[in-house]
Backbone as CSV, one residue per row, in Angstrom:
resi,resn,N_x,N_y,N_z,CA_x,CA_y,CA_z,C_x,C_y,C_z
1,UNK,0.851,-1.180,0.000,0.000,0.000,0.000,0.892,1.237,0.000
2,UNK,0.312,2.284,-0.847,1.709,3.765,-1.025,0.733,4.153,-0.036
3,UNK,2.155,5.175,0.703,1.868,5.853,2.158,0.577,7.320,2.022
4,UNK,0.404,7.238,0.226,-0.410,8.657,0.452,-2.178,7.865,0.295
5,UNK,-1.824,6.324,-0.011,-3.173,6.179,-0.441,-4.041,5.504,1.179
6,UNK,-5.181,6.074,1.625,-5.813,5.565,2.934,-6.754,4.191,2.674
7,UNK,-7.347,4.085,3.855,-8.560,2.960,3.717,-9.772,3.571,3.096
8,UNK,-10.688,2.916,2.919,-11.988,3.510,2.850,-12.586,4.149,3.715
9,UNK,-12.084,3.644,4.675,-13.101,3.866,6.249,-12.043,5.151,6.657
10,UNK,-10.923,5.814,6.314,-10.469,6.760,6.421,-10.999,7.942,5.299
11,UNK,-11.315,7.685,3.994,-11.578,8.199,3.032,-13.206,9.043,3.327
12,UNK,-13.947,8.173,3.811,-15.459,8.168,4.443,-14.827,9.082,5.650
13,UNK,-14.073,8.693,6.143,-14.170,9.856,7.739,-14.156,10.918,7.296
14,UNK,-12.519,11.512,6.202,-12.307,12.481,5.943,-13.540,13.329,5.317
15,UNK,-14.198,12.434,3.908,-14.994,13.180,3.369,-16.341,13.891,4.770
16,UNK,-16.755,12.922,5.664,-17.436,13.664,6.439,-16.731,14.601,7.366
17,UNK,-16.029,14.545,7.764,-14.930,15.792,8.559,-14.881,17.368,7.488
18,UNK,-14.541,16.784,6.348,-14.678,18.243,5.716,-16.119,18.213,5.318
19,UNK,-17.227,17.467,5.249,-18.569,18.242,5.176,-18.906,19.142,6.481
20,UNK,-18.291,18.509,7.897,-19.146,19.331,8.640,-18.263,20.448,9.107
21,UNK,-17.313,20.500,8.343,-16.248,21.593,8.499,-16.789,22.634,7.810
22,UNK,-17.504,22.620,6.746,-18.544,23.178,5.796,-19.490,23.247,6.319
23,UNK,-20.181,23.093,6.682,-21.888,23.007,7.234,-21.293,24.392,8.500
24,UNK,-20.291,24.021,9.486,-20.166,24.722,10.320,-19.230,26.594,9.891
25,UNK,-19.018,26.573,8.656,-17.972,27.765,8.075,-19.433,28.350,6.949
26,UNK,-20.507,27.540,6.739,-21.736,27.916,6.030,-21.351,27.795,4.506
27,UNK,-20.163,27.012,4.544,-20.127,26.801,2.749,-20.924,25.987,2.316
28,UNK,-21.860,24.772,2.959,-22.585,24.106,2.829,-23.789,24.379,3.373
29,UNK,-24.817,23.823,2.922,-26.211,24.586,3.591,-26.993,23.199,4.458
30,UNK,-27.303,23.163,5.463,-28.191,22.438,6.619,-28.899,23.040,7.311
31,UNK,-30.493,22.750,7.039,-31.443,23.292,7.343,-31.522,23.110,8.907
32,UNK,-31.214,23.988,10.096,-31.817,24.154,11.367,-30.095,23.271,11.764
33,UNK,-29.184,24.052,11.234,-28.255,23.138,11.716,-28.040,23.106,13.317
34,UNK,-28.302,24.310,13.642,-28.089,25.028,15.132,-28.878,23.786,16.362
35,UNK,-29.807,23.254,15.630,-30.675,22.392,16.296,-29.395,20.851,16.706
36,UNK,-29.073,20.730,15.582,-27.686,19.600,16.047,-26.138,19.689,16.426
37,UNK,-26.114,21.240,15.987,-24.489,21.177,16.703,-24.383,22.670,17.115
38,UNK,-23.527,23.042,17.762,-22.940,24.359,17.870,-21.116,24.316,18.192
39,UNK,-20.875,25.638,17.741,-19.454,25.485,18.878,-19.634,25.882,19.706
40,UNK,-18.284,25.212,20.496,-17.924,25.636,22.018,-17.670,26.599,22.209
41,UNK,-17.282,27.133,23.593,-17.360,28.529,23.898,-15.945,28.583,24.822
42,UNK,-15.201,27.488,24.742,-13.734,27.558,25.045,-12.667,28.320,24.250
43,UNK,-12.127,29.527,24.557,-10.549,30.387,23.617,-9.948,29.553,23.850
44,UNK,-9.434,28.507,24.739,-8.752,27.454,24.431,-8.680,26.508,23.533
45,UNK,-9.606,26.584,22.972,-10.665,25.094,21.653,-11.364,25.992,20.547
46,UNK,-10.751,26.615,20.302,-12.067,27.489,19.490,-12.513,26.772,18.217
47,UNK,-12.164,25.529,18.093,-13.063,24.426,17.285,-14.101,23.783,17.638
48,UNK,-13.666,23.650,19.109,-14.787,22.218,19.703,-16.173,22.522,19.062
49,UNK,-16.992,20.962,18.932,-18.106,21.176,18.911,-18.869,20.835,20.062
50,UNK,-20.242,21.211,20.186,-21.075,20.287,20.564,-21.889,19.859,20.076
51,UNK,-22.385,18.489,20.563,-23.152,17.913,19.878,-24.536,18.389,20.970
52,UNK,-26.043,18.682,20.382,-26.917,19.276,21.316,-27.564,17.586,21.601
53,UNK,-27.534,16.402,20.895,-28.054,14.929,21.031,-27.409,14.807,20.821
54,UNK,-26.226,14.204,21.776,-25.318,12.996,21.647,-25.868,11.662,21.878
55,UNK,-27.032,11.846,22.466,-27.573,10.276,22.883,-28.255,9.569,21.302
56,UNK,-28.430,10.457,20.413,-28.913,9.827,19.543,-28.040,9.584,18.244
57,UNK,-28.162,8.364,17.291,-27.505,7.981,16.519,-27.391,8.455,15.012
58,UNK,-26.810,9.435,15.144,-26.884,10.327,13.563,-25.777,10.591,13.438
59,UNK,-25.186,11.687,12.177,-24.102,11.690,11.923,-23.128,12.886,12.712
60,UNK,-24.106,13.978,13.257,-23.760,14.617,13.616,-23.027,14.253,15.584
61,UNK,-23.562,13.021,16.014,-23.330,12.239,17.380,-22.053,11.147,16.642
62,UNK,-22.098,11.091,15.547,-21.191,9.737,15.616,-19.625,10.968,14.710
63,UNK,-20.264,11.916,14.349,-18.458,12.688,13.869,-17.620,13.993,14.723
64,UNK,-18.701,14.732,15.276,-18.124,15.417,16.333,-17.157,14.951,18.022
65,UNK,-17.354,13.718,18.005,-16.215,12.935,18.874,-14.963,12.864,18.437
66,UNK,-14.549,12.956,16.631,-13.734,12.410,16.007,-13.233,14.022,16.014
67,UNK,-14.034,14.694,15.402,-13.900,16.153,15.164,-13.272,16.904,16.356
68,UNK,-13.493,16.480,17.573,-13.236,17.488,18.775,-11.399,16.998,19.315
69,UNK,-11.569,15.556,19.217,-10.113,15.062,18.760,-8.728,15.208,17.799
70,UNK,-9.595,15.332,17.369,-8.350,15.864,16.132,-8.326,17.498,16.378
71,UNK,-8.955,18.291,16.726,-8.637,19.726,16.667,-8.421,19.782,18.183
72,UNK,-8.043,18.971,19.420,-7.983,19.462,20.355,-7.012,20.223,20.747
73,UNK,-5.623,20.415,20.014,-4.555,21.239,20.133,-4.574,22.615,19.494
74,UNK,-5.507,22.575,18.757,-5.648,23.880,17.624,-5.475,24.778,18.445
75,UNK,-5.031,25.968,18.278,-5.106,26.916,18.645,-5.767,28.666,18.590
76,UNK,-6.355,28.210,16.883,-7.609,28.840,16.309,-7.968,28.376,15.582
77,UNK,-9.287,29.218,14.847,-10.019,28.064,14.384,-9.390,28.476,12.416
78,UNK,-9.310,27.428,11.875,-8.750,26.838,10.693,-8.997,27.442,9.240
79,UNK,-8.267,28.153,8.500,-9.135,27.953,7.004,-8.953,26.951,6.926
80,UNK,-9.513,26.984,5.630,-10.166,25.325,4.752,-8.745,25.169,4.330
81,UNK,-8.061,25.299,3.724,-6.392,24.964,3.467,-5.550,23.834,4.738
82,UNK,-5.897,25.183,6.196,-5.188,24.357,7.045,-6.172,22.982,7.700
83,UNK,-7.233,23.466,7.588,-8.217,21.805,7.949,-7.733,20.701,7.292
84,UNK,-7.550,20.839,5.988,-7.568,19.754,5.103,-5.933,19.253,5.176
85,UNK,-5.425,20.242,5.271,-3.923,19.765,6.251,-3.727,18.962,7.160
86,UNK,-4.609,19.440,8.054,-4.907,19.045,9.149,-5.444,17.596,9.590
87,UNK,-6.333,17.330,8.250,-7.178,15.956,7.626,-5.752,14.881,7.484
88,UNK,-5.242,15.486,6.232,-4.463,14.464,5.355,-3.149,13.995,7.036
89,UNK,-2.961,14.895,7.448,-1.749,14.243,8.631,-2.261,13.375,9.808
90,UNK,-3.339,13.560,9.971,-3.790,12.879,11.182,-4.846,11.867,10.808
91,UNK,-4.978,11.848,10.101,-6.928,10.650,9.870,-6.443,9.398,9.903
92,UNK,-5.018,8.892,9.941,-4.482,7.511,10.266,-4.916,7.197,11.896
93,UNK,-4.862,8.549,12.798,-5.044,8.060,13.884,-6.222,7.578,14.299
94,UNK,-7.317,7.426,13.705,-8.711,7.138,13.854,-9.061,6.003,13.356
């Protein structure tokens, strides 16, 4: 396997990591998104999300765990350049 090519199940993470990286920057459109996620209100995290139903099984409960992980060192919040940077170096760890 070449070191730039991933799994599927990495390929699928990423592509949803940069949708809701979109949904949350409004390049993408989700109706009542506010109803399933917001950010946090940590200057320490100024990525985190929350999830408002984590108890329930959707996409927005099953990628913001992954999402709050991988940006927990950030130190602000990202253009789309450095996200996807950000994507391609780390999505092995998941």
């Amino acid at each position: 396997m070449r070191h730039d090519l991933f799994s599927m199940r990495h390929r699928r993470l990423k592509a949803q990591l940069l949708l809701l990286y979109n949904l949350i920057i409004g390049a993408s459109y989700f109706p009542s998104l506010e109803t399933h996620v917001r950010l946090g209100s940590s200057s320490r995290r100024p990525m985190s999300l929350i999830c408002i139903n984590p108890n329930c099984s959707n996409f927005f409960s099953t990628v913001i765990p992954i999402w709050n992980a991988l940006t927990i060192n950030v130190p602000h919040f990202l253009c789309p350049s450095e996200f996807k940077s950000l994507l391609v170096n780390n999505i092995a760890r998941f």
